[in-house]
N, C-alpha and C positions, 0 to 999 in steps of 0.2 A: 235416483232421479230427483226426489226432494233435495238433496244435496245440492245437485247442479239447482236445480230453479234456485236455492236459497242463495248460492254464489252469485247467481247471474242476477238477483237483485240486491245486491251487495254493490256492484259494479254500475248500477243504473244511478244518475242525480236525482235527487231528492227535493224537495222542497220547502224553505226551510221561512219561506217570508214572514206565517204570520206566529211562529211560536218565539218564547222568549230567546234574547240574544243568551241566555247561557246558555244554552243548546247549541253546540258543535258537528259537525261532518264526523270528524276526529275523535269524539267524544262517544258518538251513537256506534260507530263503526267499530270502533276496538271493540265496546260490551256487547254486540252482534259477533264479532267474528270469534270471542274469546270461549264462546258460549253457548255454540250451536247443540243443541241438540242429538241424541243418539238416534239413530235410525232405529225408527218404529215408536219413537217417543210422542209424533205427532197424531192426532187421532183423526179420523177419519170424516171430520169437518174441518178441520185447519189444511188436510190434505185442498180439500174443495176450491178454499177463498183463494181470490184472484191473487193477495198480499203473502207471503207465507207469514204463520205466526212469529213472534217476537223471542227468540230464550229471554229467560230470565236469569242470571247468575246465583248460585247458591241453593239450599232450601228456606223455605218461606213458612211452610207447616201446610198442616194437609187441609186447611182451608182454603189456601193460595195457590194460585194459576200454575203451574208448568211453565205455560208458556202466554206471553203475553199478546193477546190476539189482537187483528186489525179490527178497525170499523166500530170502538166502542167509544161511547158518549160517557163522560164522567162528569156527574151534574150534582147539586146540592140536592141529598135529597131528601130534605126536609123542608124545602119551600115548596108551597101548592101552586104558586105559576110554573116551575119546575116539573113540576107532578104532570100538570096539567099538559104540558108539551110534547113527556114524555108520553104518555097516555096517549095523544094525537100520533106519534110516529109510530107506535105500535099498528096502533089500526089502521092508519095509511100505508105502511112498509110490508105487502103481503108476501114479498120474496125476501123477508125477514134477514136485512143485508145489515141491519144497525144492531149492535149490542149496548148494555147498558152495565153502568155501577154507580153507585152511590158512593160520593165522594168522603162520608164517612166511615163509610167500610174500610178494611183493613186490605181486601183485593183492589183499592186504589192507591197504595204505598210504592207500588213496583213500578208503574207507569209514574207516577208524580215523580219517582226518584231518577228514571232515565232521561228522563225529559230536563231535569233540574228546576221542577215548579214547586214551591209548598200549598196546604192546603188554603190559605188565602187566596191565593193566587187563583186558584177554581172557584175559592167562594165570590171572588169578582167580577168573573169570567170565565165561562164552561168551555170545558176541554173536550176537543173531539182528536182522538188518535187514529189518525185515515189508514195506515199503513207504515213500511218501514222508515224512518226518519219525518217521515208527515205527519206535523202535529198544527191544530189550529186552535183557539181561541177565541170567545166573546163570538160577535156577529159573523165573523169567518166560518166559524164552530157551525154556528148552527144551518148556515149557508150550505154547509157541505156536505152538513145528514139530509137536506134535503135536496141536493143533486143524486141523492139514491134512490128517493120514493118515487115512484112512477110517476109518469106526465100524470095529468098537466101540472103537478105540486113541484117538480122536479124544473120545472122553468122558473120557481122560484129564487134559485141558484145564481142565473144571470145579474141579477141585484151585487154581486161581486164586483159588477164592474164600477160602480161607488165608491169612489175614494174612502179606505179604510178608516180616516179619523173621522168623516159622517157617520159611515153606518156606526163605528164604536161608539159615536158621543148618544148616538139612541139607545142603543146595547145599553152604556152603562149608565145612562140615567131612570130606565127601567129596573136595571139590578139593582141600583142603589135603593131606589124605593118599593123592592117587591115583596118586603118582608108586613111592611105598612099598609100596602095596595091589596096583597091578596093572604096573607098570614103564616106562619110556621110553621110546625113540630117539632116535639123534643125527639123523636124518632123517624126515621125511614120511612117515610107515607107508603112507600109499596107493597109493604108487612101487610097493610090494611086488605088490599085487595092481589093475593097470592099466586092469580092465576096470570100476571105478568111477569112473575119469577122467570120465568122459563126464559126468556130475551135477558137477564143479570149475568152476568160471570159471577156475582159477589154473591148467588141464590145460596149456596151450598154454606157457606161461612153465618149467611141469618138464620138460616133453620140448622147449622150443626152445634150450635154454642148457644148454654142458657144467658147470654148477655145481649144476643144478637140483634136485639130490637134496640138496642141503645149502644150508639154509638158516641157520644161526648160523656 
């Protein structure tokens, strides 16, 4: 039955507006089909989500995904306006539909690499990975995690219908100066406060390795 649902979204169009142009149909499709998964490989939350998870081609080591899930936010995360927003979906998001990684983790390599983004490219603009071939960026990005939170935060979504170069030239003149405006880390502000692990895919990788608090 996984099988079939993961075909029949294989065969569904995707959408591809606001992620970068090296991102292909053709490109996503073949590392999807080449690569599915053995029956029984998916666990019994990935069975749940509306998306099926992502394979991943290869081994990664046993800090890294299986399989690369829908609905995850990949965001700097060592900036405290960053912090701060993730912080806010957490507690907003009680049907806990958003995941999270910190884009200098090493569980962020597999998604940057399918998508065709480097880590610049997130340090410019935060990546939300909705599902299979749907990936968003910058003010789209964030628009999108929060078309999942419940009403009434969830009408903040509608702001989509704004011509994309408005909403981005806000987008990126906050990112440019958010290191100035609200401060840094040399590390993963989330270490700090543990008990949002649990929402990371990239939890298991900071607490299994004595390096795991520093990622540059």
């Amino acid at each position: 039955m996984i099988r079939r649902a993961l075909h029949q979204n294989c065969l569904q169009e995707v959408s591809l507006r606001a992620i970068s142009p090296r991102l292909s149909r053709a490109t996503f499709a073949s590392s999807f089909r080449s690569s599915v998964a053995a029956d029984g490989a998916e666990s019994d939350e990935d069975l749940e989500l509306p998306n099926p998870a992502i394979p991943v081609s290869g081994s990664t080591g046993a800090s890294m995904p299986n399989l690369l899930q829908p609905r995850v936010l990949i965001y700097d995360g060592v900036c405290h306006l960053c912090h701060r927003g993730v912080k806010w979906v957490i507690k907003t998001d009680k049907y806990e539909k958003i995941k999270f990684c910190c884009l200098q983790s090493k569980a962020a390599e597999p998604y940057l690499r399918l998508i065709g983004l480097d880590r610049e490219d997130v340090l410019r603009r935060v990546l939300f990975v909705e599902g299979l071939g749907a990936y968003y960026q910058g003010s789209a990005a964030a628009l999108k995690v929060v078309s999942y939170l419940p009403f009434p935060y969830s009408a903040l979504s509608s702001l989509l219908i704004i011509p994309a170069p408005l909403r981005d030239a806000v987008y990126d003149y906050i990112a440019k100066n958010r290191y100035d405006w609200f401060g840094k880390e040399d590390e993963c502000i989330v270490m700090r406060e543990k008990e949002l692990l649990e929402r990371f895919i990239d939890r298991n990788e900071m607490f299994g390795t004595s390096s795991a608090k520093k990622f540059f």
